[in-house]
Structure formats: structure tokens, C-alpha cells
N, C-alpha and C positions, 0 to 999 in steps of 0.2 A: 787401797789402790790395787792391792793384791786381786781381791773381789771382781773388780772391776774386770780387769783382764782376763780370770778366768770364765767371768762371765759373757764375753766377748768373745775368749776363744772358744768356747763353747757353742755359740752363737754361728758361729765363720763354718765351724766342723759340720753342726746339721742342715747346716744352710737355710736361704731363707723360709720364712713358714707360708707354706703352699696348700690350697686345699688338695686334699689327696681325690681325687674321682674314683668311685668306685673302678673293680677290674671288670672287664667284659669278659661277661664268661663263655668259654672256651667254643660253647657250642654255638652260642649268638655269632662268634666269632667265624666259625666254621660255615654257618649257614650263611653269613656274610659272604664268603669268596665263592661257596656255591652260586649263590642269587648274582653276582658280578661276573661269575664264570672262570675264577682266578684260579679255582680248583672243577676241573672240570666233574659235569655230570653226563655220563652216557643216557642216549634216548634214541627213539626212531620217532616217524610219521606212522600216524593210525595205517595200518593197512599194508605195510614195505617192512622189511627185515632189514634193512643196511643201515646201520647204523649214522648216524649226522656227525658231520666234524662237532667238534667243540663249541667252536664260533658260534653253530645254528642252536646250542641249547642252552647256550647261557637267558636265565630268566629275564634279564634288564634288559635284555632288546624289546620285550616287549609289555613287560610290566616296571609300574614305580613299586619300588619295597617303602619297605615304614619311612615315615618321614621325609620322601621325596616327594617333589614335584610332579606332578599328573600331566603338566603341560606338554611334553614328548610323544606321550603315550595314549594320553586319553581317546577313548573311543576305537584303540584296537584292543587293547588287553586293559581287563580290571587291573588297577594296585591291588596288590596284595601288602596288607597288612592287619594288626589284630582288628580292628573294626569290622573290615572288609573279610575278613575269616572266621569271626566267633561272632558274630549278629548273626541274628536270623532274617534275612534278605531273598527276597528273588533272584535268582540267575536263571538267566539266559532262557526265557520266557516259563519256567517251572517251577515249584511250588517257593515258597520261602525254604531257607534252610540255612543252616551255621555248621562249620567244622570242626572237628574235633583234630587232634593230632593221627590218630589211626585211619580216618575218612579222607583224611588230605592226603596220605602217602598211598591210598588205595585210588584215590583220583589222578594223581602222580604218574600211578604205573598204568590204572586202566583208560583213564578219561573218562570215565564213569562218573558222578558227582555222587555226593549223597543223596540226594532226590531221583536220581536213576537217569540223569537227565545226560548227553553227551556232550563232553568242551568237541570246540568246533578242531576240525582235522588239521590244521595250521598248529593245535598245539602236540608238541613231542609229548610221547609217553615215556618215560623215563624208567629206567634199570638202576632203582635207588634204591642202596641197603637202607637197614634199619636209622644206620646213626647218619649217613647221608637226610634221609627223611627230618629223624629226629631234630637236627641242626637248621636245618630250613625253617622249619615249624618254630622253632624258638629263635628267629631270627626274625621271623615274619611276623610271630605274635606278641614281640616285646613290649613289654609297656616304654614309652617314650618317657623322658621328663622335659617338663616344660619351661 
């Protein structure tokens, strides 16, 4: 009887058995509030120094990130996520091409693509440090699970 009870209370103390989900890590996480805009990211308009409120540079106005829904968006800004950034694809009528984390945060700042090709003047260039960049990039290129 003894058994019993302290196997029980044992039982009560760790409470019930839960699959644990892995932690999201910190920088997924990061680049999460960036892409939402939760943490904001400085940018301007190709061409203007004044910087854009907040509002105008958060990513999900106009792209889906991984695992969202296209239906909002589709047809003004690609989704970005790892498909859509590490294939080698056409953009925006120039040669195929894929990104790497360094070419992203160079397209980022310049609007430049890797093909040499320009994102269209509606998209902000952005004033993003390294780990700003970095966080984005592992936010955008996560692998999903199914």
C-alpha cells in the first residue's frame, strides 16, 4: 500500500506525462517578431533618406513567412520561406538563383538580388545588423515539421 501511494504521489508532483516540443530557438524566435514587426526593423524607400515608421516595414504586410497562407498576399510579394529562398528559381523576370544567408541580408540592405536583378522600389531597404539579418534568415528558412 505504501508503494502505491508513493507512487502516486510521485505521479501528482511531476504531473501528467506531456510530450515535451522541442524549444524554439532563440533566433527563429527573434526573426519571428521581426517578420510580424513586433520588434521593429529600420528601412527607408529606394531613393528617400527618411526613414518609414514601423508600421511601413514590418515584412507581413506584405509577404507570408513559412507556413502561412499565400491567400492575403499572393501576387504582391513572394512568401518567403526556405523553399522559396534556397531553390534555385527565377525572380522577377532574371536568371534562376537561391540564397544564401549573406546574399539575403545584402538584398536586405541593398535591393540588389543575387542575380543583380532589383526588388521593385515598394520594397524598404533596411538598416539591419548582422544578428537582426541573421534571425530573419533562420526564421524564414526553418525547416517546418509536418
Amino acid at each position: 500500500m505504501m508503494m502505491l501511494a508513493l507512487a502516486l504521489g510521485t505521479a501528482l508532483a511531476v504531473g501528467p506525462s506531456e510530450k515535451t516540443e522541442a524549444a524554439v530557438p532563440s533566433s527563429v524566435a527573434r526573426g519571428a517578431r521581426l517578420f510580424d514587426g513586433t520588434e521593429p526593423l529600420a528601412g527607408t524607400l529606394s531613393g528617400h533618406s527618411v526613414p518609414l515608421p514601423g508600421a511601413a516595414t514590418r515584412c507581413i504586410q506584405c509577404h507570408a513567412g513559412p507556413g502561412k497562407s499565400t491567400a492575403a498576399v499572393y501576387g504582391f510579394a513572394p512568401p518567403l520561406d526556405r523553399r522559396q529562398l534556397r531553390e534555385v528559381l527565377p525572380r522577377r523576370g532574371g536568371p534562376p538563383v537561391a540564397y544564401e544567408r549573406a546574399s539575403f541580408c545584402r538584398t536586405l540592405r541593398t535591393g540588389i538580388d543575387p542575380a543583380h536583378v532589383a526588388l521593385p522600389r515598394a520594397m524598404p531597404r533596411f538598416d539591419a545588423d548582422e544578428g537582426q539579418c541573421a534571425a530573419l534568415w533562420d526564421y524564414l528558412t526553418q525547416a517546418l515539421a509536418r
